[in-house]
Structures are given as structure tokens and as C-alpha cells.
C-alpha positions as CSV (number, residue, x, y, z in Angstrom):
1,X,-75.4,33.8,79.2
2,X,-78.9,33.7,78.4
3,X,-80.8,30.5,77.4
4,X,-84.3,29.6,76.3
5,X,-85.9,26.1,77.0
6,X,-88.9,25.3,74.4
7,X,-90.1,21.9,76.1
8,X,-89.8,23.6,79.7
9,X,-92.7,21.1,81.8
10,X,-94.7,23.6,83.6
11,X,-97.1,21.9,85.7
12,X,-97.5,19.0,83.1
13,X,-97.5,21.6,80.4
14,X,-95.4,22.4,77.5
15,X,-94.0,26.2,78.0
16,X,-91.3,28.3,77.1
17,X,-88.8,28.8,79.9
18,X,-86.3,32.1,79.4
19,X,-83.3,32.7,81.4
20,X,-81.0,36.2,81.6
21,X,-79.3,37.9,83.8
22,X,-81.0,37.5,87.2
23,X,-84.5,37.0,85.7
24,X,-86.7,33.8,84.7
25,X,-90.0,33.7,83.3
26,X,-92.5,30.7,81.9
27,X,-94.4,32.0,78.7
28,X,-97.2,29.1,77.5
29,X,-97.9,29.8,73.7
30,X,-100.9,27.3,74.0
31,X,-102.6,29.3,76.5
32,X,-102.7,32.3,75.1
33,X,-98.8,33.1,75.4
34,X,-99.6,34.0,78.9
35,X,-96.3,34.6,81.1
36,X,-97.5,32.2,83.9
37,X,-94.0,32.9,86.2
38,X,-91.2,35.6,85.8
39,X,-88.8,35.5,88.9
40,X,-85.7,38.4,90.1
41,X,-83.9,35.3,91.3
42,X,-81.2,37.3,93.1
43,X,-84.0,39.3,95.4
44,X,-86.4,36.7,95.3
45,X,-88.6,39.2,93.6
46,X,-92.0,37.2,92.2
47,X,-93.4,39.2,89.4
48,X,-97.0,38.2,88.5
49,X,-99.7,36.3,90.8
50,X,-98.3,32.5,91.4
51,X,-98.7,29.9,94.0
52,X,-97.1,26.8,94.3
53,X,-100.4,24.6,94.8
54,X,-101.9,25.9,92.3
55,X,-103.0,23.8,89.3
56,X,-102.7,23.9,85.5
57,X,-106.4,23.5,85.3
58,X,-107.0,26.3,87.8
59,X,-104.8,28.6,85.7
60,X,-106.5,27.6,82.8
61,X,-110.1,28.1,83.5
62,X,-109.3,31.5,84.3
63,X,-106.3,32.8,82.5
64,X,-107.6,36.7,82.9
65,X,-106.8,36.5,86.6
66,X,-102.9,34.6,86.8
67,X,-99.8,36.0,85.3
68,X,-99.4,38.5,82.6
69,X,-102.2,37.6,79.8
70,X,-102.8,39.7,77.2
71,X,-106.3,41.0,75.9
72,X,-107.2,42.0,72.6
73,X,-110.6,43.7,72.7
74,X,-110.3,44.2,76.7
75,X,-112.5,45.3,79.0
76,X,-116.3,46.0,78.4
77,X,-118.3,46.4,75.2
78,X,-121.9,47.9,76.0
79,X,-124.3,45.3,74.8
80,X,-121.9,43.1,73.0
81,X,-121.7,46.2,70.3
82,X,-118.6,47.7,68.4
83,X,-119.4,50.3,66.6
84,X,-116.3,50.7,63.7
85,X,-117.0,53.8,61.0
86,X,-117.6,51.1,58.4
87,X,-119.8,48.7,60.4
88,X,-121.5,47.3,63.4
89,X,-120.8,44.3,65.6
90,X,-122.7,42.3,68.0
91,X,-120.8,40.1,69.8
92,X,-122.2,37.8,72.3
93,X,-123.0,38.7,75.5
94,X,-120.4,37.1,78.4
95,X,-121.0,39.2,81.1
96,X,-124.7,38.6,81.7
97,X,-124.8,40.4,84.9
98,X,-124.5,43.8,83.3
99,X,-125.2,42.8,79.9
100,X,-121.3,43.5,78.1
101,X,-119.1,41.2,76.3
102,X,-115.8,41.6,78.0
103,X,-112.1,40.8,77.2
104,X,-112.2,39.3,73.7
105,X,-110.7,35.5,72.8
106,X,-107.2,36.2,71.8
107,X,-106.1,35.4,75.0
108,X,-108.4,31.7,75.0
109,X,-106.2,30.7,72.0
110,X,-104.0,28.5,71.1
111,X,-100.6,30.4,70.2
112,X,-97.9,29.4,67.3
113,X,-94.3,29.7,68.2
114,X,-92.4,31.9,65.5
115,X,-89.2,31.6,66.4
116,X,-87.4,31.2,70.1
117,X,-83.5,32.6,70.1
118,X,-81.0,33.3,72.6
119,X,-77.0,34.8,72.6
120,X,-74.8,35.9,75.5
121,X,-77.2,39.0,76.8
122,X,-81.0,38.1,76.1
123,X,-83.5,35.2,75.4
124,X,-86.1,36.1,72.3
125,X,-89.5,34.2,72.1
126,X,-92.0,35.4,69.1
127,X,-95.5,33.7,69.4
128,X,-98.5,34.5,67.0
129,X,-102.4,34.2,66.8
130,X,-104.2,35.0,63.2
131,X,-108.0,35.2,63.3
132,X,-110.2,33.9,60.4
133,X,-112.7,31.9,59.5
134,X,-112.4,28.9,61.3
135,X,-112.6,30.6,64.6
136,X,-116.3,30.1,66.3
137,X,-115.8,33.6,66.7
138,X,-115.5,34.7,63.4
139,X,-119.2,34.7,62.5
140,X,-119.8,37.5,65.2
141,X,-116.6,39.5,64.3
142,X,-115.9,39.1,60.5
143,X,-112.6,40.8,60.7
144,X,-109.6,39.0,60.1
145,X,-105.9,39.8,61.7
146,X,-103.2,38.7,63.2
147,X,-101.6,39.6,66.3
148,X,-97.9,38.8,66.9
149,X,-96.0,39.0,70.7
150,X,-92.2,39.3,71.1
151,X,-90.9,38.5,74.6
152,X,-87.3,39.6,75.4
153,X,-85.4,38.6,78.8
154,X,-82.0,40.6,79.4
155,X,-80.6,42.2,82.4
156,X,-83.0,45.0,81.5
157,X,-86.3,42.9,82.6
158,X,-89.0,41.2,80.5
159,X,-89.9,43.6,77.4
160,X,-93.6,42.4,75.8
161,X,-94.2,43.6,72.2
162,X,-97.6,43.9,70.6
163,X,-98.0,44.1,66.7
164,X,-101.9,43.8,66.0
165,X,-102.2,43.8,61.7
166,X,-105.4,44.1,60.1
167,X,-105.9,41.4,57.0
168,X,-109.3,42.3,56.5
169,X,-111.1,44.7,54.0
170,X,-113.0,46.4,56.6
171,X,-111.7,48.9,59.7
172,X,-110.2,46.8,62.2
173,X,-110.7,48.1,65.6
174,X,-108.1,49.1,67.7
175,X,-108.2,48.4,71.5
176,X,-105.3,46.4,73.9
177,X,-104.0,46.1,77.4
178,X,-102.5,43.2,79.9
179,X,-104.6,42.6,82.5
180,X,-101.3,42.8,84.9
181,X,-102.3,40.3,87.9
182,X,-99.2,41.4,90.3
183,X,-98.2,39.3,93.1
184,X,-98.9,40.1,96.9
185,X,-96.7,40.0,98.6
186,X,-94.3,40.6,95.4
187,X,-90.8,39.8,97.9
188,X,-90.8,35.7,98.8
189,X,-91.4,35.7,102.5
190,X,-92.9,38.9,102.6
191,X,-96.4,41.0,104.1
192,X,-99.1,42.4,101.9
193,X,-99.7,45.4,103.9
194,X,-96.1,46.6,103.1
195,X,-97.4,47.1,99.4
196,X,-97.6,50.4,97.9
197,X,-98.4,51.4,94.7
198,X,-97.6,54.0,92.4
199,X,-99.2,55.1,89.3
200,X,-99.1,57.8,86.9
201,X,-102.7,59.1,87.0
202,X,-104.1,62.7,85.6
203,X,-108.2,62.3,85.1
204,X,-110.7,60.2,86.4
205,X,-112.8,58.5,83.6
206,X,-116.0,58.2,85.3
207,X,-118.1,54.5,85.2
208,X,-121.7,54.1,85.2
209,X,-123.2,51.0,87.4
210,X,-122.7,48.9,84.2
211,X,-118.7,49.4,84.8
212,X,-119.2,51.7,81.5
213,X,-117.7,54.8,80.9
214,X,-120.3,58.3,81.2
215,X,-117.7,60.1,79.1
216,X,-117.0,62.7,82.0
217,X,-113.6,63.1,82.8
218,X,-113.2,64.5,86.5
219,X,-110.1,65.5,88.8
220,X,-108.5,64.1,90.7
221,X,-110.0,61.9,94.3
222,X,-107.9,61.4,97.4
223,X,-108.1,58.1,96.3
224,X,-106.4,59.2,93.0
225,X,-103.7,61.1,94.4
226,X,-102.9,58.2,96.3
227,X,-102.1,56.2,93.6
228,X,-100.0,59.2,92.1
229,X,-98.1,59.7,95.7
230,X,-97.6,56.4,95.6
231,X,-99.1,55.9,98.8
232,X,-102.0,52.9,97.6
233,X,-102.1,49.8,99.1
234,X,-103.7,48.0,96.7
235,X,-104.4,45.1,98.4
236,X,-106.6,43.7,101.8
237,X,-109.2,46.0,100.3
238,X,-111.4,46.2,97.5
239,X,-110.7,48.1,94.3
240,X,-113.2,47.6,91.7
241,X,-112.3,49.3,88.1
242,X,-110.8,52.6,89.0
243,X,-109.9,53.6,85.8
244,X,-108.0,57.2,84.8
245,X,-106.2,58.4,81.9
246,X,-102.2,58.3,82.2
247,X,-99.5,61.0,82.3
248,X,-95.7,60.8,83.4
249,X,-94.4,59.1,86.2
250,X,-91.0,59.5,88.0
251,X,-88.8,56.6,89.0
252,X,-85.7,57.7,91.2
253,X,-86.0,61.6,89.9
254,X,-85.8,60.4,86.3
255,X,-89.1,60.7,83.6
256,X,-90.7,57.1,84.3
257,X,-94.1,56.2,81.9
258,X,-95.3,53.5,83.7
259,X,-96.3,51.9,87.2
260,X,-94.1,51.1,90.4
261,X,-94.9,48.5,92.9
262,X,-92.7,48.8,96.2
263,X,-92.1,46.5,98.9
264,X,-92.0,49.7,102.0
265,X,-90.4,46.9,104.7
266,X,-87.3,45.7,102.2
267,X,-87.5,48.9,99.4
268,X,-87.5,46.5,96.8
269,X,-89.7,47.3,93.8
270,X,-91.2,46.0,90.8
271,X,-91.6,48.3,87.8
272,X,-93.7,48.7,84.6
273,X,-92.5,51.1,82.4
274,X,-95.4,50.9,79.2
275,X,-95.2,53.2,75.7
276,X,-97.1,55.9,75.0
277,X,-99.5,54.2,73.1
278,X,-101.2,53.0,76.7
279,X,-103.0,56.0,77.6
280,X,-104.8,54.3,80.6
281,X,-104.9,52.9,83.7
282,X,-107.5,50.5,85.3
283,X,-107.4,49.3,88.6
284,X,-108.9,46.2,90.1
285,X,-108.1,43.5,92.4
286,X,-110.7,40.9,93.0
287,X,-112.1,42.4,96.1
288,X,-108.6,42.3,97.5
289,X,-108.0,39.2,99.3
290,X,-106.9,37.0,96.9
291,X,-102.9,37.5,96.8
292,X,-103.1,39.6,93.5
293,X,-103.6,43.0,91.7
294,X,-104.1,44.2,88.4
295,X,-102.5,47.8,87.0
296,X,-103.6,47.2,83.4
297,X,-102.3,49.5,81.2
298,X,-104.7,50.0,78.1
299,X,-104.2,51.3,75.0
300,X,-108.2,52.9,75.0
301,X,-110.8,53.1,77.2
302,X,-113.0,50.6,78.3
303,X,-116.2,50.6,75.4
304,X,-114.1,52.7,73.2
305,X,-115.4,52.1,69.9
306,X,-118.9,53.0,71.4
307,X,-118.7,56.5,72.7
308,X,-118.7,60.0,71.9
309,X,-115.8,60.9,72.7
310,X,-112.6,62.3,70.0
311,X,-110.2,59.7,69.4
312,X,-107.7,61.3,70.9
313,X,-109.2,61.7,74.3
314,X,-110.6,57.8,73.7
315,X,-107.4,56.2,72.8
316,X,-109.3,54.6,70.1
317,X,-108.2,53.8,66.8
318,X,-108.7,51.6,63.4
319,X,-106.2,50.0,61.2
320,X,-106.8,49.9,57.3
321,X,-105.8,46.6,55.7
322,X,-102.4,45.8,55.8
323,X,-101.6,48.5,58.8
324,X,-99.7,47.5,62.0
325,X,-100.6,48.7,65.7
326,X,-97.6,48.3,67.7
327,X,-97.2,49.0,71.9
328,X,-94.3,47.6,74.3
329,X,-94.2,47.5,78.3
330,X,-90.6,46.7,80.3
331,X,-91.1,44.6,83.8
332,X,-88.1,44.8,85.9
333,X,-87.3,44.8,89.4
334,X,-85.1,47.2,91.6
């Protein structure tokens, strides 16, 4: 039986508690519906970065970096620009050291709950966020929309759900990811060296030193074919923005789309199956020492709206008034 808790206390906190099946998770709608905790509470398989001692003010003055947030407008933005084919942007600048705006609002907001359900197999929480005028950021990004999240827990994992719709008269630009912080070690009790990671990598997208891309698309590294093999660490080292386009994974000889995370001591794994509408992969993990990592899947590349590039080697795309953008990612653990 699957249950939902809308008054769940998460570290003196209102949240959203779902229950199904041999998973948990903690979704906050005020802060940004960020999952804070999702549990496997038969392998004792934690998800997403958590700690115990860790505060609600800690997670909130840095909610890129704990959980599963999710980012509309991710990433960097050369100069604070976004260039739409109906108009310019200039947003203001956040990342001073290399002179970007990065990672939008959505994510800072406070989310509305929709509706929160549960029956005999799953547990259904709908948040939402719409953009207008009254936000401080409205007078830097005229553009109104709303953006709507659907979390379902069953035995089949955690499934996210994006709608983004455009309300406003202008293109809407089209850009998201979740800036996946994974927990190291991801088994309770377990070693961070024994962590390998798999993802399903085809190009290199090339970075400047502003962490922008050059537009060159190159083959594949040895470090790049170790995240295809599978045979990453991604932790107790630094990885700083390796970013490639995606292709097909497998996951126990079957077509996989997505990421696996693998415990090599126990064989347990955590798994992130994403739609096709992610056509990227960034990598980074906070020079490495921290207890976390971040596979973010992203739906364009990082400055999209900015280059050169054809849309469909950029991932990026506009919405007309009224138009929906919709992507979905599984978690679930094996």
C-alpha cells in the first residue's frame, strides 16, 4: 500500500513524505520541490546526497548542491545574455568569477502543491511554480510561464515529470536539467572508492576557461570512455564540468537511456533512466571530497540559446504561447 504524508516534519520543515513499495522520499514544495531524501529501504540504498547532521538552513542556502533540485535555465549563460529569435535578455550576473548568470530561480521558489494522491501501488505529488510579474526577476526576464512537476513513487522507483508552458507573447526559451547530487557512498555503511559510474556518452562538447562551450564537438578521451565502460569513480577526485552529448546505454543487456551508479563491493546499483528529450550529460562533483556527485542530465547545452550551433545538435528549443515542453527521468535501485 502506498501512502503520502503532506505535513511530513523534515528537519523543522513542512515536506511531502511518499511511501511505496520498498522506496521513500522527502519532496519540499517550499524549497523549490527539491526531493531532499529518497531511501531503497530494503538495501538500505540512499539515493541523493544526505547526512544526518546536516541542517535545514545548510540545505537551504545551497539547494543546487543537496538532493535532486531541479533547474530551469541551468547551467551558464555567457554574460548574463539569452539570445531568443524574437529578443534579447540580460540577466544579472551571479557568477562574477567568470562573468555568467548560472542556474536560473525556479529552483529558489516557493512551490504550490496541486494535488498529493495515493492507492494500493503508487504515491502522486503535483507541485507548481508560474512566473510573472511579481517576481524580482521578472524585470530582467519578461517572459511569463509556468512550470508544473509530477513525482510518482511505485515499486518502479521515483518518476519526475517536467511540463514547462509558455504564457507569454514572446518565444519562451527552452533549457532544463536536475542537477543530480548522488550520494557517496550510495549503500549505508559503505566505501566511496567502490563507486563506479556509468554513463551513456558519444561526443565531447568542448568548454572554454569561462566553463562555456567553443562549439567543437570532439571524440571520445580515455576519460570518456571510462564513463561509457563504466569504469569512473567519480568521486575522491576532482571532476569539474565534463560535459558530452548522450547516446544509449545498456542495463543488464537490455537498451537503457540513462546513467548507472554501482556499488562494485555489494553489486548494488542506483539507476537513472532519463527521456530522450535530455540529450546531455554534465559531470561535476565539487572537487570530489564532499560525499556527493552530480550526473545532470540536460535537456540543451550549457549557453544554449547563445551559440551557433543548429538546434538539433544544441538541444535548444522555444515554445510559442500556450505550447508545453515535457521530459521525465526514473530513479530506482537494483
Amino acid at each position: 500500500m502506498a501512502s503520502i504524508n503532506t505535513s511530513f516534519d523534515f528537519k523543522g520543515v513542512s515536506a511531502c513524505k511518499l511511501e511505496a513499495d520498498k522506496y521513500s522520499c522527502v519532496i519540499v514544495p517550499s524549497m523549490g520541490s527539491l526531493v531532499v531524501r529518497m531511501l531503497d529501504n530494503e538495501n538500505k540504498i540512499e539515493f541523493f546526497r544526505y547526512t544526518e547532521d546536516s541542517t535545514i538552513a545548510q540545505i537551504n542556502s545551497a539547494r543546487c548542491i543537496w538532493g535532486l533540485p531541479t533547474l530551469y535555465l541551468p547551467n551558464r549563460f555567457d554574460r548574463g545574455v539569452i539570445k531568443t529569435s524574437d529578443a534579447t535578455y540580460q540577466l544579472p550576473i551571479n557568477e562574477p568569477l567568470f562573468d555568467n548568470y548560472i542556474h536560473g530561480w525556479v529552483h529558489e521558489r516557493e512551490h504550490t502543491v496541486v494535488s498529493a494522491e495515493a492507492d494500493d501501488s503508487k504515491a502522486v505529488l503535483v507541485t507548481n511554480y508560474t512566473f510573472g510579474e511579481n517576481d524580482e526577476m521578472y524585470k530582467y526576464f519578461p517572459l511569463d510561464f509556468s512550470i508544473t512537476y509530477t513525482f510518482t513513487l511505485s515499486d518502479k522507483g521515483l518518476e519526475h515529470k517536467v511540463e514547462l508552458k509558455s504564457l507569454a507573447d514572446k518565444k519562451l526559451p527552452v533549457s532544463i536539467c536536475t542537477h543530480t547530487c548522488i550520494n557517496a557512498p550510495i549503500v549505508q555503511g559503505g566505501k566511496q572508492n567502490t563507486l563506479r559510474l556509468s554513463v551513456p556518452v558519444e561526443k565531447i562538447c568542448q568548454l572554454d576557461e569561462r566553463i562555456l562551450p567553443t562549439e567543437e564537438l570532439l571524440p571520445l578521451d580515455t576519460k570518456g570512455r571510462r564513463y561509457k565502460n563504466g569504469t569512473m569513480c567519480p568521486v575522491l577526485h576532482q571532476i569539474s564540468n565534463d560535459m558530452y552529448t548522450a547516446c544509449d546505454n545498456t542495463l543488464d543487456g537490455e537498451p537503457f537511456y540513462g546513467c548507472i551508479v554501482t556499488d562494485k563491493a555489494t553489486g548494488k546499483r542506483v539507476c537513472n533512466e532519463v527521456s530522450k528529450e535530455y540529450k546531455f550529460w554534465n559531470m561535476w562533483n565539487d572537487r570530489g571530497m564532499k560525499g556527493y556527485f552530480c550526473p545532470e542530465p540536460m535537456t540543451a547545452m550549457i549557453n544554449s540559446p547563445n551559440l551557433k550551433l543548429p538546434r538539433d545538435v544544441s538541444g535548444y528549443s522555444e515554445l510559442s504561447k500556450g505550447e508545453v515542453f515535457t521530459c521525465t527521468q526514473r530513479f530506482f535501485s537494483k
